[in-house]
C-alpha positions as CSV (number, residue, x, y, z in Angstrom):
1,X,98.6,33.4,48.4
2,X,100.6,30.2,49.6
3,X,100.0,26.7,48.6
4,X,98.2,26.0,51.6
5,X,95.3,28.8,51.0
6,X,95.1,27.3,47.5
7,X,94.2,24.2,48.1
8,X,92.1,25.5,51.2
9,X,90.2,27.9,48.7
10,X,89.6,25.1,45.8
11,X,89.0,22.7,48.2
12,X,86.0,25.0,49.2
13,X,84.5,26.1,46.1
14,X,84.7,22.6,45.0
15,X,82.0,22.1,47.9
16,X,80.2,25.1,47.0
17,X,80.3,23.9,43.4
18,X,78.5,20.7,44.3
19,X,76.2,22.3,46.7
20,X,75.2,24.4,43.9
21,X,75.0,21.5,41.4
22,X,72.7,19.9,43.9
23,X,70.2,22.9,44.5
24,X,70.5,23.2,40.4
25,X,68.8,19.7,40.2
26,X,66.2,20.6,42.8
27,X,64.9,23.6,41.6
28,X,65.0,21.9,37.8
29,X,63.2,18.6,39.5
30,X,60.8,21.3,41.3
31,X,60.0,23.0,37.7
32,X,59.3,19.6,36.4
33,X,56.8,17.9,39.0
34,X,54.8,21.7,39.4
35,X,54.5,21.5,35.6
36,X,53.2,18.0,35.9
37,X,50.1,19.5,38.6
38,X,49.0,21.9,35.9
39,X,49.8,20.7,32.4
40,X,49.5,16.9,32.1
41,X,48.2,14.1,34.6
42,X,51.0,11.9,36.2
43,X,52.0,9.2,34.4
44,X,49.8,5.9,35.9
45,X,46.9,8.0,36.7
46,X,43.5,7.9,35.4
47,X,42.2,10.7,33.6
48,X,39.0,12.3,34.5
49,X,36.1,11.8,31.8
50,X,33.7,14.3,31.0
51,X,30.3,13.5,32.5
52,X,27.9,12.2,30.2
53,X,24.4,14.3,29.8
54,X,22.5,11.8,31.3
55,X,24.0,10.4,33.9
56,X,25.2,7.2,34.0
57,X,23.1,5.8,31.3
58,X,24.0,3.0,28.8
59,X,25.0,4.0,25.3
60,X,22.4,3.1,23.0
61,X,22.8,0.1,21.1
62,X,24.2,0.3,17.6
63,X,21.4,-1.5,16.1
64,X,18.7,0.3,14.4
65,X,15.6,0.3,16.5
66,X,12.7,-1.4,14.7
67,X,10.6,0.4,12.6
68,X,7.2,1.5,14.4
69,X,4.1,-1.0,13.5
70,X,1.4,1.1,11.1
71,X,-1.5,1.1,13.6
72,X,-4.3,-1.6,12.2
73,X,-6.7,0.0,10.3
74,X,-10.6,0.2,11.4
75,X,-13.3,-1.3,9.6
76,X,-16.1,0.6,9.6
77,X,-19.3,-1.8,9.9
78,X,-23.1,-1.4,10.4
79,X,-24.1,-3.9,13.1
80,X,-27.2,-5.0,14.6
81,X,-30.5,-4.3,13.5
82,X,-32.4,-0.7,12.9
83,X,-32.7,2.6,11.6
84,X,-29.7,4.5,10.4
85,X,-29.3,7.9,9.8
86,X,-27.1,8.5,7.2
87,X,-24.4,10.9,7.6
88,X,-24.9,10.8,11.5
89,X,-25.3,7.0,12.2
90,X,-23.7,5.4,8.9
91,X,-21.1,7.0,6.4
92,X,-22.1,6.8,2.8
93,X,-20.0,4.2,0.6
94,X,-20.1,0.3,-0.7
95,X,-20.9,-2.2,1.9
96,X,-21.1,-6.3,2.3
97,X,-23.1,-8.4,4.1
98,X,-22.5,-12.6,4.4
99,X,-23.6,-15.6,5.9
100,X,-27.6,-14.4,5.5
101,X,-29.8,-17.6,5.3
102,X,-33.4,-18.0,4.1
103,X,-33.7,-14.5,2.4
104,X,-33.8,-13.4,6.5
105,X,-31.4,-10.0,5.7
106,X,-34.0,-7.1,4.8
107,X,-32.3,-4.0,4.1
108,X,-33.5,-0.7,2.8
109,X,-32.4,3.0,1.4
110,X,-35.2,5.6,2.5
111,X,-35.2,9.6,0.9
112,X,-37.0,10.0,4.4
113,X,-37.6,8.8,8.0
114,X,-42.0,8.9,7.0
115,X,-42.1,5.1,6.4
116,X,-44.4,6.0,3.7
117,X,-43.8,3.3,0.8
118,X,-42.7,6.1,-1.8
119,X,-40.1,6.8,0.8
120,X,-38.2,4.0,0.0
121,X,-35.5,4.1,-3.2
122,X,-34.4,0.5,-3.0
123,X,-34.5,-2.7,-0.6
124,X,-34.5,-6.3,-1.2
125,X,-34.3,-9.8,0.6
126,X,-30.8,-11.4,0.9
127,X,-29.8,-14.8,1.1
128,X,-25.5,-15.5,1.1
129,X,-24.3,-12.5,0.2
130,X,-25.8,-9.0,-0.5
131,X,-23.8,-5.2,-1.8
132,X,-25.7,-1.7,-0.9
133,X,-24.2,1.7,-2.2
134,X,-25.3,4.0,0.2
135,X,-25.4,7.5,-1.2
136,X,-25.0,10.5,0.7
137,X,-28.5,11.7,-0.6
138,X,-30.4,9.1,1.2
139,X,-31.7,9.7,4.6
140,X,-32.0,6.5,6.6
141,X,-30.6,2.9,6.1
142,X,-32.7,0.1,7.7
143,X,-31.4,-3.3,8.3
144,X,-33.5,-6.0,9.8
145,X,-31.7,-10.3,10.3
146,X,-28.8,-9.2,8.3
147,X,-25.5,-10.4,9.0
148,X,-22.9,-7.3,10.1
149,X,-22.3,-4.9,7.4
150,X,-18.7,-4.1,6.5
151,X,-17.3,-1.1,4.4
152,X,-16.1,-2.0,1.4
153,X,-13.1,-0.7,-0.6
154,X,-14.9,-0.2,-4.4
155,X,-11.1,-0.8,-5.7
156,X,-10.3,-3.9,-4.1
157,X,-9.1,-6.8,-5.7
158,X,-9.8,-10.1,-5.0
159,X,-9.4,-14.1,-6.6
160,X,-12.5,-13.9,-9.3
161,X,-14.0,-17.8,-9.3
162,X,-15.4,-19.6,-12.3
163,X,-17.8,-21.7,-10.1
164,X,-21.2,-20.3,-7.9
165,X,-23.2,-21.1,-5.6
166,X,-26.8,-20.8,-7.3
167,X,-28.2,-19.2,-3.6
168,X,-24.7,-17.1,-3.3
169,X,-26.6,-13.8,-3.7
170,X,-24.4,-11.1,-4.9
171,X,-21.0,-11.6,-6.6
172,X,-19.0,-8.6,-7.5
173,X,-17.4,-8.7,-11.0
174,X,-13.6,-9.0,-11.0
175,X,-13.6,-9.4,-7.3
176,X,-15.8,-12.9,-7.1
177,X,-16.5,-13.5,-10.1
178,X,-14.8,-13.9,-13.2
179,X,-16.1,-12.6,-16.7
180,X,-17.5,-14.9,-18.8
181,X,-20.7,-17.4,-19.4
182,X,-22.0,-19.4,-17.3
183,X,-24.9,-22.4,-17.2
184,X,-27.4,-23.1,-14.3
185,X,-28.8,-26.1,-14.7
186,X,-32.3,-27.8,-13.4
187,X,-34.3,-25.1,-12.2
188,X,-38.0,-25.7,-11.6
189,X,-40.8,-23.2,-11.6
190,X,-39.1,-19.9,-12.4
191,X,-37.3,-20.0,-9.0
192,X,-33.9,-19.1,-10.3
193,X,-33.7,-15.7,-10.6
194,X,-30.6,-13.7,-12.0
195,X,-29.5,-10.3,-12.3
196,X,-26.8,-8.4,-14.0
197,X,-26.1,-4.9,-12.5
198,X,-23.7,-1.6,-12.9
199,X,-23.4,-1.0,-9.4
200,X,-24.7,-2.2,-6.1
201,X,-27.5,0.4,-5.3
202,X,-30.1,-2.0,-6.2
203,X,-32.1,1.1,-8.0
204,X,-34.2,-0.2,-11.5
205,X,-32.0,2.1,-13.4
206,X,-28.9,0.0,-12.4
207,X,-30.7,-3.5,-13.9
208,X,-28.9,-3.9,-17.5
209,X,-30.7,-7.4,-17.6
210,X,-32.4,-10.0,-15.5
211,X,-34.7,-13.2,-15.9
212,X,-37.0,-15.7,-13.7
213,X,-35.2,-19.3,-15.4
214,X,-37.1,-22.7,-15.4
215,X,-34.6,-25.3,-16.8
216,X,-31.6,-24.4,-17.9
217,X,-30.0,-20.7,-17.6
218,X,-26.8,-19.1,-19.4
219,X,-26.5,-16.1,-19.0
220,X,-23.0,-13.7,-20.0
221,X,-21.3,-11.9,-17.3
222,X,-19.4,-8.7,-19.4
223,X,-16.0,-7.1,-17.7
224,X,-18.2,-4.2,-18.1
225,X,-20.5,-5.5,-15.6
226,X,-20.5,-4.3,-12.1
227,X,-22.1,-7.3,-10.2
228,X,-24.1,-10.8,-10.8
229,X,-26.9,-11.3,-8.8
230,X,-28.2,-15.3,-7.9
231,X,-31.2,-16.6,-5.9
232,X,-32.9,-19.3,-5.9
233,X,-30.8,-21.5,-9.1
234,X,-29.1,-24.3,-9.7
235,X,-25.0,-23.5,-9.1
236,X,-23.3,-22.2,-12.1
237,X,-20.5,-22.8,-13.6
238,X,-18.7,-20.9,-16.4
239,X,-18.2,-22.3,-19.9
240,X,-16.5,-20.3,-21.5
């Protein structure tokens, strides 16, 4: 081959060289950017999020939601005046009536709806405030000027007072009344009545002692005791 051809040939496949150098970097460029479709996002571009169940709601809020309110609880009452039929009309338990003026609250526990007199297991007049246990044995419950009777929790607690009004009516021991003696002072004619009880259903078997007081009364209210019974006295207050 002479000197000529060389560099003729060389000069060539120094073209071809490039040419191939050239379609080298395409095809490696090409690999690249297909990978780039099917592997990872471009660089710059936003990825796509997942979609949220929901929609496009807001993300709850990270503070804890407030704790549901405990619905207000119902007091059961007796209202208005009339016959009640125990069981149907009234639930048996303790109940309270206040604000009753003039001894105008009449209230009565009946073993039957006869109105006979020998129907009738206990009543009384009220004036302030007056306690009935109404059993589940008794037929009818009649109330006649009384203020509204509420249902009364027999556990409840309450701020026991040292001082009474001598027309208060009923005072339950522990609750309104604290233990100890009291003094009722300048009662006229046997008008000042007392009473103390072992529970509130008013029956003569409940009575552990009473008295009608001219003068001066004292009279001691046990822990034992269930309730302390006024009408009619002076007010008291305790001396010890």
């Amino acid at each position: 081959m002479s000197q000529q051809q060389k560099r003729n040939w060389f000069a060539r496949h120094k073209v071809l060289t490039a040419a191939g150098a050239v379609v080298a970097v395409i095809v490696i460029g090409a690999a690249v950017g297909g990978g780039g479709d099917s592997e990872s996002p471009t660089a710059g571009a936003k990825q796509e999020q997942p979609a949220k169940q929901g929609g496009d709601k807001k993300a709850p809020d990270s503070k804890a939601p407030d704790a549901p309110k405990a619905p207000e609880k119902k007091v059961v009452t007796i209202d208005g005046d009339g016959d009640f039929e125990v069981g149907a009309d009234v639930k048996p338990g303790l109940y309270r009536s206040t604000g009753n003026e003039d001894a105008g609250c009449y209230w009565e526990r009946a073993k039957s709806a006869s109105g006979d007199t020998d129907a009738i297991l206990a009543n009384d007049n009220v004036t302030g405030t007056g306690y009935v246990e109404i059993k589940a044995s008794d037929k009818l419950f009649k109330s006649s000027g009384c203020g509204t009777w509420e249902a009364v929790d027999p556990k409840a607690t309450g701020t026991p007072k040292t001082a009474l009004k001598g027309d208060g009516g009923m005072f339950k021991v522990g609750v309104d009344i604290a233990p100890g003696t009291y003094k009722s002072t300048g009662n006229k004619d046997a008008e000042c009545y007392w009473e103390r009880s072992k529970d509130a259903s008013h029956g003569t078997d409940s009575i552990l002692a009473n008295d009608n007081v001219t003068g001066t009364a004292i009279v001691k209210v046990t822990a034992k005791d269930g309730y302390f019974k006024s009408s009619g006295c002076g007010d008291w207050a305790k001396t010890s």
